[in-house]
N, C-alpha and C positions, 0 to 999 in steps of 0.2 A: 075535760079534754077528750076529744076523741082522738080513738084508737083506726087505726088502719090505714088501706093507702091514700095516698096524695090525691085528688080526682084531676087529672091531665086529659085537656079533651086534643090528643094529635090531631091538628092537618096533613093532610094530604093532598097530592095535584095527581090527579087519577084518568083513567077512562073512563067511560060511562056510556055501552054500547046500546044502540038502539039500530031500526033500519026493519029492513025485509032478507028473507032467506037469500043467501048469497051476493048478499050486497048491506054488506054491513055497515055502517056508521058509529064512529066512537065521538062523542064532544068531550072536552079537556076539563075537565070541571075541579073544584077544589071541595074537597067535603070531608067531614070527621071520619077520621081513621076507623072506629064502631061501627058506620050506618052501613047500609046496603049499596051494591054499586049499584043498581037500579034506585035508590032510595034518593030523598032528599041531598040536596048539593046547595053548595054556600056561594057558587060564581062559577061560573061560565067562562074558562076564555077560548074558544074555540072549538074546529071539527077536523077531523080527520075522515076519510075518504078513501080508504087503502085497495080500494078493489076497482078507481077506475084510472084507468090507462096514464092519466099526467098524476095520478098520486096526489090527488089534490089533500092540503095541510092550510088551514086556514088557524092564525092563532093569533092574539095577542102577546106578543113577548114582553114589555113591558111591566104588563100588570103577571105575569106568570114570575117574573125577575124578581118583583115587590114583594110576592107571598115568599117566596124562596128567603128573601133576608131577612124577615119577621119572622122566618121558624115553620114553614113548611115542606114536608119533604115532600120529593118527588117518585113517584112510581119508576120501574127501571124500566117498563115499555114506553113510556112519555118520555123521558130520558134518551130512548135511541132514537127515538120519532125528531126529537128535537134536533140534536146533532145530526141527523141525515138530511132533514133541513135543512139546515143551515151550513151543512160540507156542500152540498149541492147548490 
């Protein structure tokens, strides 16, 4: 038998910033809780756009819904991005 802990690989529904100086870009990505935010990511579902004038938020809610009930958390800055969203 072995000994030690359990191996749990967490999800997460994250940022994942890319772009140029002062005009940043984040996509909404879903990737193991361990890797890098620049690092490999497991799906895609959208981009966020915070720095031009309509605030553009492009996402798939759907499939972000889906990972959410199968057991992945959400980041708390995806979290507000979502609900301002969606109040608006």
């Amino acid at each position: 038998m072995i000994r030690g802990r359990k191996k749990t690989n967490k999800l997460i529904i994250r940022l994942r910033p890319h772009g140029c100086r002062h005009k940043h870009l984040y996509d909404i990505v879903l990737s193991k809780q361990k890797s890098r935010i620049k690092g490999a990511y497991l799906d895609k579902f959208g981009i966020i756009m915070p720095h031009y004038l309509e605030r553009r938020l492009n996402f798939n809610s759907a499939k972000i819904a889906y990972c959410v009930r199968h057991g992945a958390h959400m980041h708390p800055m995806v979290k507000r991005y979502l609900v301002k969203c969606l109040v608006n």
